[in-house]
C-alpha positions in Angstrom: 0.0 0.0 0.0 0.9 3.3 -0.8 0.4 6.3 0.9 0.9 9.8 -0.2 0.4 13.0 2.0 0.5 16.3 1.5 0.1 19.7 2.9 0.1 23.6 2.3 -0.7 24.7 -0.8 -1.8 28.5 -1.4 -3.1 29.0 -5.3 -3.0 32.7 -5.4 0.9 32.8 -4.8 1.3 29.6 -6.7 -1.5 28.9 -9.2 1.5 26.6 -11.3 1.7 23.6 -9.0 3.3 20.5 -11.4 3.9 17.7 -7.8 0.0 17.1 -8.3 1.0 15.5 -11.7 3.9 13.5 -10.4 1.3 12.0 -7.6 -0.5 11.5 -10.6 1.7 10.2 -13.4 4.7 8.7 -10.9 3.6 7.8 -7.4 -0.4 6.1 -8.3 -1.1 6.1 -4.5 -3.5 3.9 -2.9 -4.5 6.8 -0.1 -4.3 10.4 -0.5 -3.7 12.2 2.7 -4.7 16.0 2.3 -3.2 17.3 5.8 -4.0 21.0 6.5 -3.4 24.8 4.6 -5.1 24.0 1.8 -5.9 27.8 1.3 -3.6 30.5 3.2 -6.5 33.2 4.7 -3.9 34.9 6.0 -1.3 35.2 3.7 0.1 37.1 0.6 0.3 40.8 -0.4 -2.2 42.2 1.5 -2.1 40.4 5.2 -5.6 41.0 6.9 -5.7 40.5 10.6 -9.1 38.9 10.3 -10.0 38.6 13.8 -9.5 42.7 14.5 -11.3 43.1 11.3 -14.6 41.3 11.8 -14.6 42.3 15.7 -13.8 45.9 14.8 -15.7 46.9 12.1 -18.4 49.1 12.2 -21.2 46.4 11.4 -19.7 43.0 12.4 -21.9 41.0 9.8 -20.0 43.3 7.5 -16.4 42.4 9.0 -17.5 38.3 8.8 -18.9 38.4 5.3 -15.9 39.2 3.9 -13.9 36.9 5.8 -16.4 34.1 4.3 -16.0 35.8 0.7 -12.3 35.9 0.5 -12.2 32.3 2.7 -14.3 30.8 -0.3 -12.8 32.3 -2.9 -9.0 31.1 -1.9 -10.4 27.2 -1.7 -12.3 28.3 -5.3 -8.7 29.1 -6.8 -7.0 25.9 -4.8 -10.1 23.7 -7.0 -9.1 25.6 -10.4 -5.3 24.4 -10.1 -5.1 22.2 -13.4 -2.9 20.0 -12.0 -4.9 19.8 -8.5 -8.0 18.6 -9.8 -6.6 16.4 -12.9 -5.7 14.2 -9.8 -8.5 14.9 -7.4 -10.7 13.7 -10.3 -9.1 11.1 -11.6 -8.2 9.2 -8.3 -10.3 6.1 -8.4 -10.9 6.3 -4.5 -11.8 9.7 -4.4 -15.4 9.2 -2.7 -14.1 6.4 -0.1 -12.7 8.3 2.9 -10.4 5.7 3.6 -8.4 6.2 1.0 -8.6 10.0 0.0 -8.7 12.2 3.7 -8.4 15.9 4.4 -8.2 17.5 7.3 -7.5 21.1 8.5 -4.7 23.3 10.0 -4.7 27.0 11.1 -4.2 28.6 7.6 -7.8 27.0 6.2 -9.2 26.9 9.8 -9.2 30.6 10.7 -5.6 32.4 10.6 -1.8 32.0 11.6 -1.4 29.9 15.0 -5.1 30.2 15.5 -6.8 28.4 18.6 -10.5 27.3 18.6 -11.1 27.5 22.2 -10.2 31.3 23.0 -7.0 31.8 25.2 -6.2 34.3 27.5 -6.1 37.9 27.2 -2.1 37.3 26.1 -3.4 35.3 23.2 -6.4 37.0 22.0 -5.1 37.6 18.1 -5.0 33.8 18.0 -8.5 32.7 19.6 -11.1 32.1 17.0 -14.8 32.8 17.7 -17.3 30.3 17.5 -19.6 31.8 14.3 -15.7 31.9 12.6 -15.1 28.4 13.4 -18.9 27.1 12.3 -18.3 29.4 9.5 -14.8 27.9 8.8 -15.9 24.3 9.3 -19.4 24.7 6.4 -16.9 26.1 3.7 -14.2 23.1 4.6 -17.1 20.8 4.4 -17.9 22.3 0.9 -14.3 21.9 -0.4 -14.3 18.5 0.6 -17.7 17.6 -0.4 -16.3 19.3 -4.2 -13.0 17.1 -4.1 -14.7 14.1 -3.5 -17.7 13.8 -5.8 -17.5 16.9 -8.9 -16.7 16.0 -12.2 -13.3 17.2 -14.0 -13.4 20.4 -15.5 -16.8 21.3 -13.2 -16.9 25.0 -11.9 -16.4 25.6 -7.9 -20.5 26.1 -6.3 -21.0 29.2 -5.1 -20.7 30.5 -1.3 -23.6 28.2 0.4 -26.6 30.5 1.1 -27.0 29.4 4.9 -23.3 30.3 5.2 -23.8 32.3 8.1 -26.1 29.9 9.7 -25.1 27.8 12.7 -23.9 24.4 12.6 -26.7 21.6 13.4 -25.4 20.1 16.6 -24.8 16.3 15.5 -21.8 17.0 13.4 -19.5 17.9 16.6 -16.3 18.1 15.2 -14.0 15.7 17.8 -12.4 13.3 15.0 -12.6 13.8 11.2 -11.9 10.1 10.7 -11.6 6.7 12.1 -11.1 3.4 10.3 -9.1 1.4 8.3 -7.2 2.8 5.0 -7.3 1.3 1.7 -11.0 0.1 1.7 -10.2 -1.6 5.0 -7.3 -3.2 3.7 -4.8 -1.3 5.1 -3.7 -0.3 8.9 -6.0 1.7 11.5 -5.7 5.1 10.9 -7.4 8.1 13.3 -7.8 11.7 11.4 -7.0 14.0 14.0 -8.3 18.0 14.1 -6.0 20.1 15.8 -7.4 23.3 15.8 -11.4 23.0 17.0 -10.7 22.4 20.6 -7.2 23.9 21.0 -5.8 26.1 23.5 -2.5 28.3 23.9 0.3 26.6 25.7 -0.2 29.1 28.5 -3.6 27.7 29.8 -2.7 25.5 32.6 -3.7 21.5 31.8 -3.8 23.1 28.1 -5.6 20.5 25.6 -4.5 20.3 21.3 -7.3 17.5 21.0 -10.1 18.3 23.3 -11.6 15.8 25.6 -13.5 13.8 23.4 -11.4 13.4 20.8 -8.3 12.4 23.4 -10.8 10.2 24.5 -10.9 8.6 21.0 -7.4 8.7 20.9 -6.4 6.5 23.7 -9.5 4.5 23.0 -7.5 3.2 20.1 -4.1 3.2 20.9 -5.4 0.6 24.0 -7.0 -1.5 21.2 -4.1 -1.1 18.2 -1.8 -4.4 20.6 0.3 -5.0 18.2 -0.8 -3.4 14.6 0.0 -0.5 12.9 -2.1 2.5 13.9 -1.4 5.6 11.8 -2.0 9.5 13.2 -3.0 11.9 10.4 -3.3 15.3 11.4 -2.3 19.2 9.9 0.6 19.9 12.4 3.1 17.5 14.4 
C-alpha cells in the first residue's frame, strides 16, 4: 500500500503547482492524505488581521462576510489548479474516505497559529470565535464535499446560502476520521483536528485534542496491541 500525504498549498501565490502531476503520473497512490493549509487566509500581499477586522468593524456582519467571501474564494482558486483537480478527479478512491482524507490546519481553519477555544487575554489575536469556526468548518465541508464527488473540469459552487447559519449540533467536530485505509485493507488510521478544541500553551492543563477526541485517541491506541495505527493530522 501506498500512501501519499500532503500539505500547504496556497493558489493565489502559486497557481502553477506540477507535484500534483507526479502524484499523478509517478507515485499512483492507494491513499491520498490531504493534511491542512489547503488555502492560506492569511497570507500574501495584502495580510488581513481577520479577527480585528470582523470584531472591529463598524457592522460585524460586515467584518465576517468578507472573511467568508475571500475564505471561499481562496479554496475556489485551490479547485481551479489544473494539476490539482486532474488528480483529485481522476483518483479512483476519491469518494471512499479511507483512502482520500483531508483535514484542516490554522491557515484553512481561521488564521496563523489560530486556537478554537479562546485563550487568555495574552493570546487573543490567535482565539477564533465560534460563528468563525462554524463558518470555517461549512466552507471546509464544501471543499471536501467538491474534491470528493464533482466532475473534472466542473466549476467551484458558489458561497452556500445558509453560510452564516449555525452548525446543526450532531456534526461535533472531535475526530474527522476513524477506520481502516485502503478500503479496509490497510492499517487503523485516526484523522485527528488540531485546531477546533485547542488552547495556547499558557492555559494551565492546556488540551490540542479536546476531551472527546483524546478520549478517542487513547481508545485506540489501547485496542491497536500490536498493529500498525497511523496518526493523520495538519501539524506535528
Amino acid at each position: 500500500m501506498k500512501i501519499v500525504f500532503t500539505s500547504c498549498m496556497d493558489a493565489e501565490r502559486v497557481p502553477d503547482q506540477p507535484i500534483w502531476d507526479r502524484i499523478r503520473l509517478v507515485e499512483h497512490p492507494d491513499v491520498l492524505m490531504l493534511l491542512g493549509d489547503q488555502i492560506y487566509m492569511d497570507w500574501g500581499l495584502v495580510h488581513t488581521n481577520w479577527r480585528r477586522h470582523i470584531e472591529d468593524h463598524k457592522r460585524h456582519d460586515k467584518g465576517l462576510t468578507a472573511f467568508a467571501e475571500d475564505m471561499h474564494r481562496r479554496y475556489a482558486l485551490q479547485w481551479s489548479v489544473p494539476q490539482f483537480q486532474q488528480l483529485v478527479c481522476g483518483f479512483a478512491g476519491r469518494a471512499d474516505p479511507s483512502r482520500l482524507l483531508v483535514t484542516w490546519d490554522d491557515h484553512d481553519f481561521a488564521w496563523n497559529n489560530s486556537l478554537g477555544e479562546d485563550g487568555n487575554e495574552a493570546e487573543y489575536e490567535h482565539g477564533v470565535p465560534r460563528q468563525v469556526k462554524e463558518l470555517s468548518r461549512r466552507l471546509f465541508g464544501q471543499f471536501v464535499q467538491q474534491l470528493r464527488s464533482a466532475p473534472l473540469a466542473t466549476p467551484y459552487p458558489p458561497l452556500p446560502a445558509d453560510w452564516m447559519s449555525p452548525l446543526p449540533p450532531t456534526p461535533a467536530p472531535h475526530l474527522f476520521w476513524r477506520g481502516r485505509l485502503n478500503s479496509g485493507a490497510g492499517p487503523e488510521c485516526l484523522l485527528l483536528d488540531t485546531r477546533w478544541f485547542r488552547q495556547a500553551r499558557s492555559v494551565p492543563a492546556s488540551s490540542v485534542l479536546g476531551t472527546s477526541q483524546r478520549q478517542q485517541l487513547l481508545q485506540a491506541l489501547g485496542q491497536a496491541g500490536q498493529g500498525l495505527l497511523i496518526l493523520a493530522a495538519g501539524n506535528p
